[in-house]
Each structure stands twice: as structure tokens, then as C-alpha cells.
N, C-alpha and C positions, 0 to 999 in steps of 0.2 A: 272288299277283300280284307281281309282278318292280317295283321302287322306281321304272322308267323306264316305266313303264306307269302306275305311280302320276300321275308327273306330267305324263307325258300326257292324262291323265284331267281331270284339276286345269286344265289349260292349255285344254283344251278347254273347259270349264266355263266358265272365264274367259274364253274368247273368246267365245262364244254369249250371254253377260250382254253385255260392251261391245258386242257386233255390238246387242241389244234396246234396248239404253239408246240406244245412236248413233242407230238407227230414230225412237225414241219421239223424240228430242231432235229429228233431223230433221222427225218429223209437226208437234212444237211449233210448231220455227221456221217451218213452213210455214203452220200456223194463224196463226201472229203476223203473219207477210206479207201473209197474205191478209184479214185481219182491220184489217191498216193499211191496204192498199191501197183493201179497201172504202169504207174510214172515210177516208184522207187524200189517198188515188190523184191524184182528180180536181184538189185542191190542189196535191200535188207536181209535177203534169206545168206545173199554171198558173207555179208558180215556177222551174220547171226551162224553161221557152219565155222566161219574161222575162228569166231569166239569161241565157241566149240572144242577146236580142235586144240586150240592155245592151251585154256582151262585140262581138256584131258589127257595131256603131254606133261602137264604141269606135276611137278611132286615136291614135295618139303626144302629140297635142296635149290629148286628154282628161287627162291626169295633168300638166299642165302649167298650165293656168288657175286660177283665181277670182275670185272674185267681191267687191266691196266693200261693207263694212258701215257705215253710217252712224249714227253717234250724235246728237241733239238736245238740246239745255237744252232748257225749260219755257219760253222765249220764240223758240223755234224756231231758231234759230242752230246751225249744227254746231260742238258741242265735238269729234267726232274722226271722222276715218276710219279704220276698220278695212280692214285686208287682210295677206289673207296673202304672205308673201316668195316664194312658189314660183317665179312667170316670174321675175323679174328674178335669181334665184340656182340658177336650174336648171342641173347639172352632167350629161353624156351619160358612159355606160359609162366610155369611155374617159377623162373628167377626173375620175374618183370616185378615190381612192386605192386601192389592194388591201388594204391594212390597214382602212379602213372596210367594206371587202366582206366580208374575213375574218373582223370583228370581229363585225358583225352577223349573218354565218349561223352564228358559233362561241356566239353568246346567244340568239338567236332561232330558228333552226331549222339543225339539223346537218345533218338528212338531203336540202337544201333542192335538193340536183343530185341528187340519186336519184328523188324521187318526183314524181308527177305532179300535184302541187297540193295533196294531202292527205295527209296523216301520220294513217296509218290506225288505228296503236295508240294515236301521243297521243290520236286521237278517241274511241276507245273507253274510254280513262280518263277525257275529257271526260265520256261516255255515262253510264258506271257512278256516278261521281261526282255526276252529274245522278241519277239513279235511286235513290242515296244519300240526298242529301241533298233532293230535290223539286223543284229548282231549275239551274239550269244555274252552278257555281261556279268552272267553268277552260275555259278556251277552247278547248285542244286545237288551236289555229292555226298554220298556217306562215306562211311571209312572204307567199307568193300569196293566202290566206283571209285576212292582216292588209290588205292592197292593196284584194282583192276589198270588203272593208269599208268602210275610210276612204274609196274613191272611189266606188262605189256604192250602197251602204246603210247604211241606221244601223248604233249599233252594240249597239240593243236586243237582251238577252239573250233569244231564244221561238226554239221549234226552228225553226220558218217561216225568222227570219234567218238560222239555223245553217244550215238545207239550202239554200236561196237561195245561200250565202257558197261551197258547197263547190261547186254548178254552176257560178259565175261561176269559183272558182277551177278548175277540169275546163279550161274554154272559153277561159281565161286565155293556161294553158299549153299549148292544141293552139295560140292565134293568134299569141303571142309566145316568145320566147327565153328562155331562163335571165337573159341578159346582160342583158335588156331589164329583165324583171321586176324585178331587181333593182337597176335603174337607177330606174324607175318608184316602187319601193319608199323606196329612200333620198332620194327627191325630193320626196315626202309625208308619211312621217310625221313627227309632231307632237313637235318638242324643247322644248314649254315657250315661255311667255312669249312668244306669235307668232311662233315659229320653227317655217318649215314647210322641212323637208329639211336633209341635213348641212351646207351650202355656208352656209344664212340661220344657222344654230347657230352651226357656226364663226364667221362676222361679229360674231353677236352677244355670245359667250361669250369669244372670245380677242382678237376685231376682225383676227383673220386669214384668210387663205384656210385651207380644208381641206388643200388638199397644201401649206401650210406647216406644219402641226399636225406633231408626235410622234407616235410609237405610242401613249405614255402617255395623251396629249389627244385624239388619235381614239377608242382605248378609253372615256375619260372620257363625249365626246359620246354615243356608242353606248349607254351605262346609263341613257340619260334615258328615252328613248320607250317604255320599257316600261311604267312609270307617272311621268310628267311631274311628278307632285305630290309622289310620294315621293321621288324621287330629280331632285328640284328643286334647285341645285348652290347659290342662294343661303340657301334654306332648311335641307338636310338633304344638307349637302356631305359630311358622312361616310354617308349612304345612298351617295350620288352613289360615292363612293371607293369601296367597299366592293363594288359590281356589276362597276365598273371593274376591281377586283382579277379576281373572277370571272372576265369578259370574255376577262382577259390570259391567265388559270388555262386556262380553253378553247381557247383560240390556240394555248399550247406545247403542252399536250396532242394536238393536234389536227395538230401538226407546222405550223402556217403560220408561228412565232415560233420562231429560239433558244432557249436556257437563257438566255444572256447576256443576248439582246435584253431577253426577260420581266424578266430582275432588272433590269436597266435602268431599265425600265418601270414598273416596282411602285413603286421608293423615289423616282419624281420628283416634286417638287411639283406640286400644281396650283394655276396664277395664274388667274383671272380679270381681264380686261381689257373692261371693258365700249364694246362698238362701238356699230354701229348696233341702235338696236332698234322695236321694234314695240307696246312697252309705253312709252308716254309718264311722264316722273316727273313727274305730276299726281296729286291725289288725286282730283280730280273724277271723271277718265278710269277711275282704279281701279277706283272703287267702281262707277259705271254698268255697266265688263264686269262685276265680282261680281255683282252684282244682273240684268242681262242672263243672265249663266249661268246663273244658280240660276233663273231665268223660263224657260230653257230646258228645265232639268232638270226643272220641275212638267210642262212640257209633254211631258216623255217619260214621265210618268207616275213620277218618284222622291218620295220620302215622305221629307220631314226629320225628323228625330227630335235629340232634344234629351237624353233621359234614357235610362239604362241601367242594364239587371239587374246587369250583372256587366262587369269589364273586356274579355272574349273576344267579349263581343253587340259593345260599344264596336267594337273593331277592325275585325269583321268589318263591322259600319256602315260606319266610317271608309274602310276597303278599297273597298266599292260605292263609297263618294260622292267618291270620288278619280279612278277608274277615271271614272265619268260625268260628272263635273267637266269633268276632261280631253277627252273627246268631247265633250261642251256649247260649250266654249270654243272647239275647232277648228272647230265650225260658225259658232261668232260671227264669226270669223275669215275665213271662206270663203263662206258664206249668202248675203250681200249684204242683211243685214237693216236696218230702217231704225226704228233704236231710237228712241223718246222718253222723255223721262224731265224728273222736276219739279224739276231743281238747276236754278236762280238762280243766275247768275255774276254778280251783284253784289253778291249776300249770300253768296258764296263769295270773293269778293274780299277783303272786309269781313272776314270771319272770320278769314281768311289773313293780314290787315293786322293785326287786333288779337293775335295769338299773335304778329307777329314783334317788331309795339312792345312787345309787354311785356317780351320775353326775350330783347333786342336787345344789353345787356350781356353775355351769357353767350357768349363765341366761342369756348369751346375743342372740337374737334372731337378726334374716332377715329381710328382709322390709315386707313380709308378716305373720311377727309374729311368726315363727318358729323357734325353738331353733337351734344354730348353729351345738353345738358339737352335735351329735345322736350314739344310738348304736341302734343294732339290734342282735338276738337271737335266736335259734330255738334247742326244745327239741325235741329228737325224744323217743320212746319207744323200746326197745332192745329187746321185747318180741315178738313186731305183726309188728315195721317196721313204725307203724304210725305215724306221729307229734301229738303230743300233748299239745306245746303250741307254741307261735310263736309271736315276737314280731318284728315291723317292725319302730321301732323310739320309743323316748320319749313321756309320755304322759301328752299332756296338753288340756286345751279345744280350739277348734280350730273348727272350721264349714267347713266343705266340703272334696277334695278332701285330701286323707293320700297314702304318697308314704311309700309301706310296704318294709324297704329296706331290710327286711331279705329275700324275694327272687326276689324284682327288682331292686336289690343294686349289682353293682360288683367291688370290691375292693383287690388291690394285697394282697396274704394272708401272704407274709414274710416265715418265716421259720416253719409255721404251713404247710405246704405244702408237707416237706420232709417225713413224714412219709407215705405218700400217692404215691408220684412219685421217692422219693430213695431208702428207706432204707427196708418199703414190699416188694418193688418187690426184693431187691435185697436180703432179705430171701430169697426167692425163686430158687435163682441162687447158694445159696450155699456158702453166709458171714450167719455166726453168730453174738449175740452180743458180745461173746469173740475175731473176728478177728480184727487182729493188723492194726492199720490203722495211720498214719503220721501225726501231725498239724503244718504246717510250710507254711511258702510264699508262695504262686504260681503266677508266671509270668503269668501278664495278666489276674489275677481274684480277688476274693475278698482279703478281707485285715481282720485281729481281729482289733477295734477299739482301744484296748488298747495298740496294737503291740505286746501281747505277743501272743505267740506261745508253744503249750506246748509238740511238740515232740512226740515222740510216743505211743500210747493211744490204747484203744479199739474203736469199733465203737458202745455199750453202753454207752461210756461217751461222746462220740461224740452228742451221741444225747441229751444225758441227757444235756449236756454244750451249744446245737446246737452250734458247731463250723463249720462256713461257709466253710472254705479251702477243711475238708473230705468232706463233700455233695457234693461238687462242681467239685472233683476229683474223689468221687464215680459215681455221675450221667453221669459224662463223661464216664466212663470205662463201665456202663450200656447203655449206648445210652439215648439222651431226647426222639428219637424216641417209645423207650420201655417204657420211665420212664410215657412218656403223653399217650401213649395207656391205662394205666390203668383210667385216669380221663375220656378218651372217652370212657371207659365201663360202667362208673357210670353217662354218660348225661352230661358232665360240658357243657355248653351251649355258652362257649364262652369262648372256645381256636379261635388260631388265628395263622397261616401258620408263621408267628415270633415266637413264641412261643419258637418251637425246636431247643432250642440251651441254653444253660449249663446256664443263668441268671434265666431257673425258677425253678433251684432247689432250689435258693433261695427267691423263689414267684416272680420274674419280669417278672411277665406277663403281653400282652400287653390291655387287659380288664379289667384282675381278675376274681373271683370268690364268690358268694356270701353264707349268712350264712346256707341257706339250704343246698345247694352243698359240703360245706362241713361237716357240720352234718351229712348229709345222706355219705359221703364218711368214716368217723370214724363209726360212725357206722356199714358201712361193715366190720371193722376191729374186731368191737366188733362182730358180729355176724358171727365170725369164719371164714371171708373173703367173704361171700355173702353179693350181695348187693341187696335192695329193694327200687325201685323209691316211692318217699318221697312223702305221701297223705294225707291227712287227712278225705279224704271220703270212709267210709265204705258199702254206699248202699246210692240207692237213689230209691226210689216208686214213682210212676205217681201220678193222680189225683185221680186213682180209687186203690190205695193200690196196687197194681203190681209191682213188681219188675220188675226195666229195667235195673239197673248196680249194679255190686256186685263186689266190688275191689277183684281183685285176690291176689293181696302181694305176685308175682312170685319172687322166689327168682335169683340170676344168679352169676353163683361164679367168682369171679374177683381175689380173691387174695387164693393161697392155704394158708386152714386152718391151719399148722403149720406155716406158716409163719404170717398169720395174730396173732396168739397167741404168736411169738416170737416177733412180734412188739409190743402188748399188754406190756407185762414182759419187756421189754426196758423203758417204756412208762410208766411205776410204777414207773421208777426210776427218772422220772423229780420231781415227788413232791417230793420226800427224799432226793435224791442228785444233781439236777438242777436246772433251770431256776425255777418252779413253786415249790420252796422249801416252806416248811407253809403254801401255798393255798390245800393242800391234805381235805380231809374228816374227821367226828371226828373218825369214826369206821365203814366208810365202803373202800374198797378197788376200787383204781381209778386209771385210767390213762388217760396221757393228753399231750397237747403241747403248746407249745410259740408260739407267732409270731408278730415281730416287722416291719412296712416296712422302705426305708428309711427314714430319716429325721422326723422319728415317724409319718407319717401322717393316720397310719393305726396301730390297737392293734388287735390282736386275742387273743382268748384262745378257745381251741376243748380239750375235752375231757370228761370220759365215765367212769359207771360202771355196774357191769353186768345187772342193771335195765334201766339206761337211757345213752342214749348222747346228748351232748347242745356241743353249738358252740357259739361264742360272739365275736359279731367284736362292736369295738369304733372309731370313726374318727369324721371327719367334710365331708360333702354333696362335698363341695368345695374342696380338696386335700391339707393338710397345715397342718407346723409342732403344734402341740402340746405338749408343753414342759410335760416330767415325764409321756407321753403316752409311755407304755410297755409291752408285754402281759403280764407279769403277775403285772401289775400295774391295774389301771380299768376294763380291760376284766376279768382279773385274779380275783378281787375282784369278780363282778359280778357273775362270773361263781362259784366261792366257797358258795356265798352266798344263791344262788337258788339251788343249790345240795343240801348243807345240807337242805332246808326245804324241799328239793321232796325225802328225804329219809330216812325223819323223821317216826319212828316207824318198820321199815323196818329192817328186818334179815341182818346183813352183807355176801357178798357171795364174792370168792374169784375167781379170773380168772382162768380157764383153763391152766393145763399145757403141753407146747409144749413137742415134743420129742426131745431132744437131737442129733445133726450133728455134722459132721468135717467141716472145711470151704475146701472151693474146690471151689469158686469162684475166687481168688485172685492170687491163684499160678501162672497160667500161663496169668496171664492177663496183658499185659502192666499198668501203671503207669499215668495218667498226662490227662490234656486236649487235647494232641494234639491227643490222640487216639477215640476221642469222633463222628467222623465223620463231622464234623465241627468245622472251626476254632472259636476260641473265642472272644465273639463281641466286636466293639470298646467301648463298655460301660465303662463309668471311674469306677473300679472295687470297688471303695469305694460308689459307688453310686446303686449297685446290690443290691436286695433285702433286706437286714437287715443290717444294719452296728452296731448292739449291740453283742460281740460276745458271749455273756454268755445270749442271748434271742433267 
């Protein structure tokens, strides 16, 4: 047989297998079809007719409106209105820049004048991706599916909304224009901070029009809306920068920019200029949207999570809850919801008043006007569990964006800490505050600053004195394993795999913790060792008066109620015989704690009566000593001065009394750090948590 005969042979072979296999693959696909269709038909046609109906109901003016959102205090009074900027900065085809045109189809979809609404292989990568992974993790969208979303549907990930998104996108583009589309597009989505479209960004990001912007600055605006939170320009301005480069990257390539232009472009600064905005600098306003959104986000069915296996789970967390954040928010915005919520504006006044009397001396301010030193504050109510006032910085006048650091602030807490991760739980375990407990040296851990040592003591005075040596040699004997399980039962948000190990029983932790977190954690102490995650939304109604969220305030017990009431009765005795000696109340009954960090860059003071709990942290943004910061120095002031007015006219009530135990934790328990399950870190031990030993 001749070599061309050979491979004729061979070729034929090979054709007759790909011709069996393309069959077989066809019968597959065809059983898969028929097999959805049985199963999902009847559903796809339901949502393929609604897509339908939406698109041809739909006219010019639909992408155009919304709706206003109302906030409440607790005595009914609106503290704000929400609404989004889209009518009053709605810009038509023709007043959009072409450099914003260009920019957004050169990041957002390339092929966006070629195809008819759907970008069929992004979708299939979506598809595979999804079949991958279980889950649906990329979106596969173009600007018509991103449209078709924000103005008709959620932006819940289940295929339902996925085929939903691509009908309405189908029905989109037979009813309207490329020109339009894309006019409709840049006039809705979501730049952060209640800015809805390019025109309300521009305002509020440079305080100019858009066709005053640079290439550089329209690129700039165009990085946000892909994720608002990551590439949030006062947060994560080099994310912001970095998409932007992207953006420009895409442009030249794509021939709509120069070479010149691009270099241009890349090395300009970017100024922020803060205009009008839609984000009030209040803390009250803050925190109500945070807590508004995140009641949004339960209601779409997202799952908070607090802890994590490994940094790559973290991220991918963090990614969801940024992405649905961001949709939460633009619904608070648009919805016309009509929030309530339990903040007191005159125990918000109050608190606002005593932070600025204490630290009224300190003026020097940042390059952007901002006072250096800040504290932050948060009172909770001991009755329902709610905030009721919250203070997130010093108040001055100031335009635009307010970082509220009372819960986007984390800061080491010092020795305000031990009552939460040593000494409750180790109630628990069976120390009283009569068992005898040692203050002397310990190799390899902290030090008393003043070198004394005072020998053998109880572990009442231990706390009342916060002597670092017993915490440090209790936490051991407890495990940090035990001692940090109680903070992961109360959400602390940012523990961190260093953590566990004997430096944070005197607060050296490697994030910190902020003033919510701990307010809401004494609190659980006051409320007999249950705890309630910290809200200040009691209900929130639609547009049509409906209730759709009604805060539960489930309670979940963390610490037993005798132990949380023998930590109480400890915790009387810092203001009569310790650290917060004279900061007490005039006649009502309180307990409380210290917290110093090292080199004073950080003040606490936490503590509680049977009406309220407040927490008060003082420092500077930057980390750096301040001389004669102590917690019971500024924090301490602060905290004394707002209690007495929040409990002006008020009955005095006296704490709950625990029952009476024998210690039974101590007897047979080894002694010392080396029983802690890990050794003791190389930290220079005068440099752990507090170096004041009477704070």
C-alpha cells in the first residue's frame, strides 16, 4: 500500500470518530435541553414574558427617577433624607464627554457596539466558572446586563436573575440605541458615597462638571463603579489609581487616546475637592446607613462571618460583602425606605459635647484640615441592646467625606480588654474575686513600670490596680485559645491567627479593636453575660408602609450569668479603689475599666450602669505617644462627663448580686507561662500592652 493511501486511511479513520463523537456530543446536548426544558421551560418562558413586560413599560424617564429614603431617631424626628442625585444631574448622550464613553466601554465591555446585549463567551466563562466552582463567581456582564440589573432587578446571584438579566438585556437593545443605552448606563451607575451617575461623581469628587474633568479625572471617576468599596478614592485611592491606569492602558490600546495623551494622563495627580454630597459629615447619619445596609444585606439573604480558615477564604468573603454592600447601599438610596432607628439625639449631643470639652485644647490639624488628636465613643442602652448615640471623631465643620472611627477605627485596647478575655471567663472556671493570686516578675513577660511589685494579693485588686504580671499569668493558665473564643462569640471583626498567644491579655493585638466592639462586649457583661450584635435599626418599611425588617435583638449567652455579675462587683471597685478612682458617678452605681496602650498612643475607658454602657477610645489616626494620655485621664474625663448627663433625673439602681463559690480553678493548676500552650513571644515585655501598672 502506497504512503498516500496510508494516510488516507488514517484521515478517514479520523474523520468517522470526530463525525461519532460530534453525534454523541449532539444527542448529549440535546438530552441536556430537553431535560432543562422539562425541568425549567415553564419557569424560563415566566421570566422571559416578565422581561418582556418590564422593557416594554419602560420609557426615557424610567432611568431617570427615584425615590426618597427616610431616616428616624427613636423619638421620631427625621435625622436625614436619603435620595439619590440622578434627576437633578442627569446628563443626555450628547452632554456625556466621549472620553467618559470611551473610557467605560474600554473597562467595562469592549465589544459593547458589536453585540446585541450579550457577550456570549464572557458568558460562558461565567457558566464554566459557575460549574466549577457551585456557585455563580463572575458575572459575565456587559453594560446592557449591568443596566438591565441595577434598574430592574436585584442583583442576587441564582441563574433565575442571570436569565431574567439577559432577556431584559435581548429587549433592551431591539427598544433603544447604542447612544441611548449608554447614556442610560452612565446615569445610573453607582460611584460611591450617593453618587448615582458621572455628572453627581464629578460634583462630588472634584466639585466640577464632568466636561470640565481631564482625561486623567474622567478615567479616575470611571474605576469606581466596578466595586465602589474597593476602589473607594478616599479609602483605597491607590486601588482607585491603579484601575485608572488600566482604563487609560485600554483607551491607547484601543486607539480612542494618543501615546502623548495616555503619558499625559498616567503622571497627573489626582486632587480631590470635596463638593456637594449626599453623605452628611455626621456620625449619627453614618452609622444608621451602615447599619440600614447591612439590614439590607440579612434581608437578601447574606451571612456575616467574623472568622476565617485561611487568608484566601478572608478575601473571597471580603469580595461578596463589598460587591453586596455596594448594591444594599444603592437600594437605601433609591428604595424610598423609611428607616427607624434607636439613636437619641440628645444623648448624641451630649456625647458629641463631652469629646469636644475634653480635647478642646488640642488644635492642631492635617493637611486636610482635620483635627489630629480624635476620639470616638459609642453608648449602647442595657435595656433593648441598641446604640443610642455614637460618635465617630471630633466635631468641626468640614465638607465631605467623615471616617466614623467608633466602628471603622481599630485600635489596641490596653488593659480594657482583660475583663472580656481573662478574668469573665475565668469566673467561669472557678477563681473568685477573693482568690489569691502572686504580683512579682515573670521571665519573659511584662514588667510594673514603676518596679514595684506587690506580692500577694487577690485577684479583685489585681484588677482594680490592672496589675499586668496576674493577667498575664492567669491568661496563660486559661489558654489565649479560651480566653479569644469569647471575643469570636461577640463578632470582634478583626482577630488575627497572631493574636493567640499571652501579649493580648494585655490588648497587643495585631489590628485591635474598635469602640463599638467593645461597648457591645461590656455590655454583655451588664446584661448578665448575654450578648446582642450592636444596631441601631429597629424597623425599616418600603415605599408603600410594609414592613420588610424588624431587628430581632436575639439575645446569645457568652459569658455565665454569675460570672458576668461577679465581674460586674470587681468592676465597682476600679472607681473606689483603682485606676478610675473619682471618675465614679454622683449617685448612681457603675462599673468600669482602664486602658492604657504602650507609649500611651491609645486611652480607653468602658464602662456601665444598669441603664447604659459607653466605651471611649482617645488617640491620634497616626499611632503616637501622647504625653499624660491614660485611661482615666481624657477617656476617663469624657466617659464621667456624659454619664452623669445621660443619667440625670434617673432612679439610682444597684447591680445584681452574684452567688457566692469556693475557688476550685487554681488548686491543681500549674503556675506561669510556660503552661499556656505556647511559648512566650520575643516581644520586649516592656513593650506589651500597657506599661502603666496602676492603669
Amino acid at each position: 500500500m502506497s504512503e498516500k493511501k496510508k494516510k488516507n486511511k488514517k484521515f478517514r479513520k479520523f474523520r468517522i470518530f470526530f463525525r461519532v463523537q460530534f453525534v454523541l456530543f449532539l444527542l448529549l446536548l440535546g438530552a441536556g435541553a430537553y431535560y432543562l426544558y422539562s425541568s425549567y421551560g415553564p419557569e424560563v418562558k415566566a421570566l422571559k414574558a416578565e422581561a418582556g413586560r418590564l422593557v416594554r413599560e419602560s420609557t426615557p424617564e424610567t432611568f431617570r427617577g427615584s425615590q426618597t429614603s427616610l431616616v428616624y431617631a427613636a423619638d421620631g424626628s427625621v435625622i436625614s433624607s436619603l435620595k439619590g442625585t440622578k434627576e437633578s444631574y442627569y446628563l443626555t448622550y450628547e452632554e456625556i464627554p466621549s472620553d467618559a464613553v470611551a473610557a467605560i466601554v474600554s473597562i467595562e465591555d469592549k465589544k459593547f457596539y458589536r453585540h446585541d446585549g450579550v457577550d456570549y463567551r464572557a458568558l460562558l466563562r461565567a457558566v464554566m466558572a459557575m460549574l466549577e466552582n457551585g456557585r455563580i463567581t463572575q458575572g459575565g456582564s456587559t453594560i446592557t446586563m449591568q443596566l438591565a440589573r441595577n434598574i430592574f432587578i436585584s442583583q442576587e446571584k441564582t441563574w433565575q436573575r442571570k436569565v431574567e438579566e439577559i432577556f431584559i438585556a435581548w429587549d433592551l437593545e431591539e427598544k433603544y440605541t447604542k447612544d441611548e443605552i449608554i447614556e442610560f448606563y452612565l446615569n445610573n451607575i453607582y460611584f460611591g458615597h450617593g453618587y448615582y451617575g458621572i455628572q453627581s461623581a464629578s460634583r462630588g469628587y472634584f466639585n466640577r462638571d464632568v466636561d470640565e474633568l481631564t482625561l486623567s479625572e474622567i478615567a479616575f471617576l470611571c474605576a469606581i463603579p466596578n466595586n465602589p468599596t474597593l476602589y473607594d478614592p478616599y479609602t483605597n485611592m491607590e486601588n482607585t489609581l491603579g484601575r485608572r491606569d488600566r482604563i487609560l492602558s485600554n483607551m491607547q490600546e484601543d486607539g480612542k487616546i494618543s501615546e502623548v495623551a495616555y503619558a499625559n494622563a498616567i503622571v497627573e495627580d489626582i486632587v480631590l475637592e470635596h463638593g456637594e454630597t449626599v453623605e452628611k459629615n455626621d456620625y449619627v447619619e453614618t452609622y444608621a446607613y451602615y447599619c440600614a445596609v447591612r439590614a439590607l444585606m440579612e434581608l437578601e439573604g447574606f451571612e456575616f462571618r467574623y472568622t476565617f480558615a485561611t487568608e484566601a477564604e478572608r478575601d473571597a468573603y471580603d469580595a461578596r460583602y463589598d460587591e453586596m454592600y455596594a448594591e444594599c447601599q444603592r437600594k437605601l438610596y433609591t428604595g424610598g425606605y423609611q428607616i427607624y432607628t434607636s439613636l437619641d439625639l440628645e444623648l448624641q449631643e451630649n456625647l458629641q459635647e463631652s469629646i469636644d470639652d475634653a480635647l478642646v485644647k488640642f488644635t492642631d490639624v492635617n493637611e486636610e484640615g482635620v483635627y489630629e488628636l480624635q476620639a470616638s465613643a459609642v453608648c449602647i442602652n442595657n435595656d433593648t441592646g441598641y446604640v443610642q448615640a455614637i460618635v465617630g471623631g471630633r466635631q468641626q465643620d468640614f465638607a465631605g467625606y467623615t471616617l466614623n472611627r467608633a466602628y471603622q477605627s481599630f485600635r489596641q485596647p490596653g488593659s480594657a480588654i482583660k475583663p472580656l478575655i481573662v478574668y469573665a471567663p475565668l469566673f467561669e472556671q472557678g477563681v473568685t474575686p477573693e482568690t489569691a493570686v502572686v504580683d512579682e516578675p515573670v521571665e519573659d513577660g511584662p514588667r510594673n513600670s514603676n518596679g514595684v511589685y506587690i506580692g500577694e494579693t487577690n485577684v479583685r485588686t489585681a484588677v482594680e490596680k490592672s496589675i499586668n504580671t496576674v493577667a498575664w499569668r492567669l491568661f496563660g493558665q486559661l489558654s489565649p485559645e479560651k480566653g479569644l473564643s469569647y471575643l469570636r462569640a461577640m463578632n470582634f471583626a478583626r482577630l488575627d491567627a497572631q493574636d493567640y498567644r499571652l501579649t493580648s491579655a494585655l490588648g497587643g493585638f495585631t489590628n485591635g479593636v474598635s469602640a463599638l466592639e467593645m461597648a457591645s462586649g461590656y455590655a454583655a457583661l451588664a446584661n448578665d453575660g448575654k450578648y446582642r450584635t450592636p444596631t441601631c435599626i429597629v424597623k425599616i418599611l418600603d415605599s408603600a408602609g410594609g414592613e420588610v425588617y424588624v431587628s430581632a435583638q436575639e439575645e446569645r449567652q457568652v459569658y455565665k450569668q454569675n460570672a458576668a455579675r461577679m465581674m460586674t462587683d470587681v468592676l465597682t471597685g476600679v472607681f473606689t479603689n483603682g485606676t478610675a478612682k473619682g471618675l465614679g458617678l454622683s449617685d448612681m452605681p457603675c462599673a468600669g475599666k482602664t486602658g492604657t496602650t504602650n507609649d500611651q498612643k491609645d486611652g480607653w475607658f468602658v464602662g456601665y450602669t444598669r441603664y447604659y454602657t459607653t466605651s471611649v477610645w482617645v488617640g491620634y489616626d497616626m499611632p503616637r505617644k501622647l504625653e499624660g494620655l491614660m485611661g482615666y485621664t481624657y477617656p476617663g474625663e469624657i466617659w464621667q462627663d456624659f454619664m452623669e448627663r445621660a443619667h440625670e433625673g434617673k432612679e439610682p439602681l444597684a447591680f445584681l448580686p452574684y452567688a457566692q463559690m469556693a475557688d476550685k480553678f487554681l488548686e491543681d493548676t500549674p503556675d506561669g507561662a510556660e503552661n499556656a500552650g505556647e511559648d512566650a513571644p520575643d516581644d520586649d515585655a516592656e513593650n506589651i500592652g500597657e506599661d502603666a501598672p496602676d492603669n
